[in-house]
Each structure stands twice: as C-alpha cells, then as structure tokens.
N, C-alpha and C positions, 0 to 999 in steps of 0.2 A: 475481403468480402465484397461483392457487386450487389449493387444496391440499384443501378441504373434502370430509368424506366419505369421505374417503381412508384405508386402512392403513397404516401408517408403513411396511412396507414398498410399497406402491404410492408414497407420497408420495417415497421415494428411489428409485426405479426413474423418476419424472418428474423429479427436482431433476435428477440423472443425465444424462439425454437432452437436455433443455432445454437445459443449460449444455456440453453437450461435456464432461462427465465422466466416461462412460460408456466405461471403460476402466479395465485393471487392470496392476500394477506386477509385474513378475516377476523375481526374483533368479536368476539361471543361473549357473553352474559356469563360468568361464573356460578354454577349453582352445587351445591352439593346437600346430600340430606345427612341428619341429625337427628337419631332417637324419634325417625319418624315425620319431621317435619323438613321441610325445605326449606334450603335457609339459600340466602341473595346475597353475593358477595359483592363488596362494591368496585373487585375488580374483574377484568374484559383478560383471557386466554387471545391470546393473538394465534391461527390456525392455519400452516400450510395448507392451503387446497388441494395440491400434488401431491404429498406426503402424507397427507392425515396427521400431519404432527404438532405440536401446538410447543412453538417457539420460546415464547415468554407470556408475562402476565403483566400487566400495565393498568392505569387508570382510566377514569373515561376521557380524560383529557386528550391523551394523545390521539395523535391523525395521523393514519397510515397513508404512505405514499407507496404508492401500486409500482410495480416494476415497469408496466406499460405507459403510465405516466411521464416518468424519469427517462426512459428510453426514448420518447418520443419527444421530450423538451431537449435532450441530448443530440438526438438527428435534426431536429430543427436545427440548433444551435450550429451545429458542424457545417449546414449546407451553406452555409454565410461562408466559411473558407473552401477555398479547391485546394488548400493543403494539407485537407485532414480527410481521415477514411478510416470507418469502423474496423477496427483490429482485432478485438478479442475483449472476452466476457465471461461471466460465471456465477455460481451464489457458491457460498460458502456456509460451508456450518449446517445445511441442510435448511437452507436460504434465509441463515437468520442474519445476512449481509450478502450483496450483490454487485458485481463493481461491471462498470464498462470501460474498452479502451479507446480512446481515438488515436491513430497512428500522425504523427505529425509528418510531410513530404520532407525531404533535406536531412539527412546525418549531418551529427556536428561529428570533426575532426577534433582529437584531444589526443597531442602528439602524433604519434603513427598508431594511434587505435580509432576506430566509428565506434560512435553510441547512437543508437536508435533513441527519437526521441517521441515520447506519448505524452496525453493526457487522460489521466485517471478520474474515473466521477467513482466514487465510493457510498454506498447507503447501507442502512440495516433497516431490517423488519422487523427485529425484535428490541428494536429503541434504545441498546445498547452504544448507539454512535451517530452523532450529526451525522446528512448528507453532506458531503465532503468534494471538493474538485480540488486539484492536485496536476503534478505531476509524474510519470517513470519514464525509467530509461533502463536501457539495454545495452552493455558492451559488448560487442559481436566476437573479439577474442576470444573472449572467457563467459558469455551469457550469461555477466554478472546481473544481477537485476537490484534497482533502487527507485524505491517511490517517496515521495514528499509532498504531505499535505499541509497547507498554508495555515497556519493557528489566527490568521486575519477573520473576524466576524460575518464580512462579506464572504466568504468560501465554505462554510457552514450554516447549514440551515438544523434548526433543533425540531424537532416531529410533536409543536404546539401548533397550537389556532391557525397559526398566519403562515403555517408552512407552506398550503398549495401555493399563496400569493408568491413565497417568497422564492419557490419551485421556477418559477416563471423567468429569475434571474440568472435559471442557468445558461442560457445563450451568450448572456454576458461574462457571465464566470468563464464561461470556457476562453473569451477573448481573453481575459484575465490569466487563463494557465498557458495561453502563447506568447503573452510577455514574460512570464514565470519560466518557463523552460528555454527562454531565451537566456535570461539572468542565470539561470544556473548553468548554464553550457558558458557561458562567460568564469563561471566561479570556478568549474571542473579546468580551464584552461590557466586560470591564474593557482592552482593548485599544482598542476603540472610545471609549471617554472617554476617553483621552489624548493630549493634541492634541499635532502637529509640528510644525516652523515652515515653511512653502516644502517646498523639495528639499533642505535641506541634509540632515536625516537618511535621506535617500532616497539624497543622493550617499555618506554613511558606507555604509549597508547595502549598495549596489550593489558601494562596492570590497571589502565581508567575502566578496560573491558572486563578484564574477567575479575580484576581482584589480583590475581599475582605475574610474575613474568621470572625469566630463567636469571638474573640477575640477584634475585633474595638468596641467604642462606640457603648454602643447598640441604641441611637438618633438618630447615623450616618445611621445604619441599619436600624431601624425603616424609612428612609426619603426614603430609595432605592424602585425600583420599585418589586410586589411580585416575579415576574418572574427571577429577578435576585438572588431574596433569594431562590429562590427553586431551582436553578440549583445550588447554592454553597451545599444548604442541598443535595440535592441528591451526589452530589462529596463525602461530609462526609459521607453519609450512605457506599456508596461503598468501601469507602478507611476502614471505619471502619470492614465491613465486612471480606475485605480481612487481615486487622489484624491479623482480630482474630482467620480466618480460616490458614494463611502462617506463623501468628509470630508477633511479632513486631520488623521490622528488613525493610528496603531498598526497598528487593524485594517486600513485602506486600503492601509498599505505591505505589508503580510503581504498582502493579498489581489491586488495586485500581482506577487507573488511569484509566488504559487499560478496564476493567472491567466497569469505568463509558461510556468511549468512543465505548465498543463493543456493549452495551445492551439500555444505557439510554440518549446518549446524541445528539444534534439534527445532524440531516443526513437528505440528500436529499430524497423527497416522491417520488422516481421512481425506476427502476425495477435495483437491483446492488445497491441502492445507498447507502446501509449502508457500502457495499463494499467499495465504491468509497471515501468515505467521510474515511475509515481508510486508504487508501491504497496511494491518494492522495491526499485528503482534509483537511478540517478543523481539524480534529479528527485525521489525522494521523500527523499535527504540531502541537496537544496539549499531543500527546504521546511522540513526537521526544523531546518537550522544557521537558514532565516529566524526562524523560528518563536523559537529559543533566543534569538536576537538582537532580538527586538524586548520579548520577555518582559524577560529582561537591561535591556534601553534602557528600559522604562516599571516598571520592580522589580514586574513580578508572575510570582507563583509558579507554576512550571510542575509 
C-alpha cells in the first residue's frame, strides 16, 4: 500500500477503507420494558455503526478503542522504521476484532525456503481479547501462515481506565515485535538443523495434536469415528509433505503443522475466518502447542 505524501490523518482515513475498518464502536445504555415499565440495565450493547449490529454487552467500565485510534498510533509507530510498510488488514467476526499488518523489509532465509516476516497488532471491540502486538510470518513455498502473540504484560493492553494511556505504547510495542521477529527467525533457523528420524517424531507430535497417531492398535483405530481418522491422515499428509520438501529436521514438522492449519484444517465459514481461526483461534493454539513441542523436543528456547 502507498501511503506517500500523505497526512497522517489522510494516511488513516485510506488504512480505514482499504481494510474494512472504517467503522466505529458505540457503547448504548441497555433498556428494555417490563409489564409496562422500563427497566435500566446496568449494562452498555456495544454497536457496529456499519453493521447495525450490536457485538456484545459489557459494563460501564470498559473503554472502547476506536479502530481509528489504533490505526493511527500504528502508522505513527511504523514511520520511525523505513523497514516497515502497511500490508494488510481486516475485522473479523463482523468487527468484533480487527487486526493490522506491517510488513517487515528483508526475508529471513530458513534453509532453502523465505519467510516473509510481519508484525501483527490484533484488538477486539467486543472485549473478548487484550489489544495485543505480536508477530506473522509467511512461507512463500507453501503460504504457510503463523502468528505469535507475546503473553508479556507490556504487549497487551486490557480495554480498562488506563487503556487510551497505555494505547500510546504502541510505537514502542511495535519496536518490541522487531526484536520479536528477529528471535523467532533465529529459533525457526535453530529448528532447521535438528534432524528427526523417519516419522517416528512426527507420529509423537501428531498424537500431542489430535489425540492419536497410526502407530496405536489398529482395533483401537478401526472403533474411532471416520472424521477423526481423516483429520489425523490429512495432519500426516502435510507434515509428510513438508518433510520431504524442508528436510527432515524440526522446522519441517512445525511447518507441517502450520501448513495443515493454513490450507486444511477446520476454520470458521465467514468472511476472515480462516484469518481468525490462525490469528486467534483454534488453529492458532494448535500452532502455538506445535510450536512449544517441537522447541521442548530439540531444547531450544522459546
């Protein structure tokens, strides 16, 4: 995206529209009537503007952070590096979470594959989730996709009192996720020199994932339901593929993983939602446990 030339406020007025953000949170007064009387609820409908839909329901406590807000401590933040440039963006859930990308300049090399490397600001509007900064990445083989967001105190803000103030740290947060996505391009590289043998640690990792692997009794297997054998097979096609395409080595099984989670594995039927499901969901806790498990298996530090 060209952003050049631009006013910071033009340049969030375009991040805005581009990405479907362009739309604001409104906290309303709960009322409803009763055998005639109107009764005050003591909690606030949170109200797509765009949608007309009303997200969740909260206290009065919470402080909503406006998309335009975020966006605009985001672009601040980025124009401090010339190695970063707005990538891509979206809401999810019919914007009851919104994420932005910044593309980070320089692919890491990991073996003979490039990863594209980002960082991710993740928020919800319906207070289901800290503001969050993080990192993804991208393997351009296989357009595996993987994000990781940092469980440190500083990389989350909770949607209380002190959130605008602490809204304000995003600029620094994001320096934060270019030392982040350096470390992990360091980790993805110490993964790749550690060799497996075969499938045997492929068949461990597959039963930490789904629960079983093609080594149990085959009776045991025969009694399971079809749907649970075909999602373990499709696990092993993946993980085999990426084998045989990265090595057989750490990184491959981890990319396996990511690969079964980017292309083939279940995600929500709505508009983002294969996004949603790696970035926040199911699929992004079945990359984080691979992830911990293979770190765990070849002893490096995550």
């Amino acid at each position: 995206m060209t952003l050049e030339n631009l006013t910071v406020k033009e340049k969030v007025k375009v991040v805005l529209k581009e990405f479907g953000l362009d739309f604001k949170i409104k906290k309303i007064k709960r009322k409803f009537k009763y055998e005639g009387e109107t009764i005050i609820s003591p909690y606030f409908d949170l109200l797509n503007t765009k949608t007309l839909s009303v997200i969740n329901s909260v206290k009065d406590s919470y402080c909503i952070s406006q998309n335009k807000d975020v966006v605009k401590l985001v672009l601040e933040g980025a124009s401090k590096y010339e190695d970063l440039s707005v990538h891509a963006g979206g809401s999810i859930n019919e914007g009851r979470k919104v994420y932005l990308q910044l593309r980070i300049k320089g692919d890491a090399k990991i073996g003979k594959d490039t990863v594209q490397r980002f960082i991710t600001i993740l928020d919800s509007n319906d207070g289901s989730t800290a503001l969050s900064v993080g990192i993804g990445d991208r393997t351009l083989s296989c357009k595996n996709q993987f994000f990781y967001f940092y469980s440190k105190g500083q990389s989350k803000f909770r949607h209380s009192v002190s959130l605008k103030d602490r809204m304000k740290e995003i600029p620094e947060l994001i320096r934060l996720g270019l030392e982040q996505s350096m470390r992990m391009t360091e980790i993805y590289k110490e993964l790749e020199a550690i060799k497996v043998i075969g499938l045997l640690d492929a068949n461990e990792l597959i039963n930490h994932l789904v629960g079983i692997d093609r080594t149990m009794d085959k009776k045991v297997l025969a009694e399971l339901p079809t749907r649970q054998i075909n999602v373990m097979n499709t696990l092993y096609d993946n993980i085999t593929n990426e084998l045989n395409d990265k090595g057989y080595n750490l990184w491959g099984l981890l990319s396996g993983v990511t690969r079964w989670t980017t292309h083939d594995k279940q995600a929500p039927k709505r508009h983002n939602g294969r996004v949603e499901s790696q970035m926040c969901g199911t699929n992004y806790e079945t990359n984080l446990k691979a992830l911990k498990w293979v770190c765990n298996k070849g002893g490096v530090e995550l």
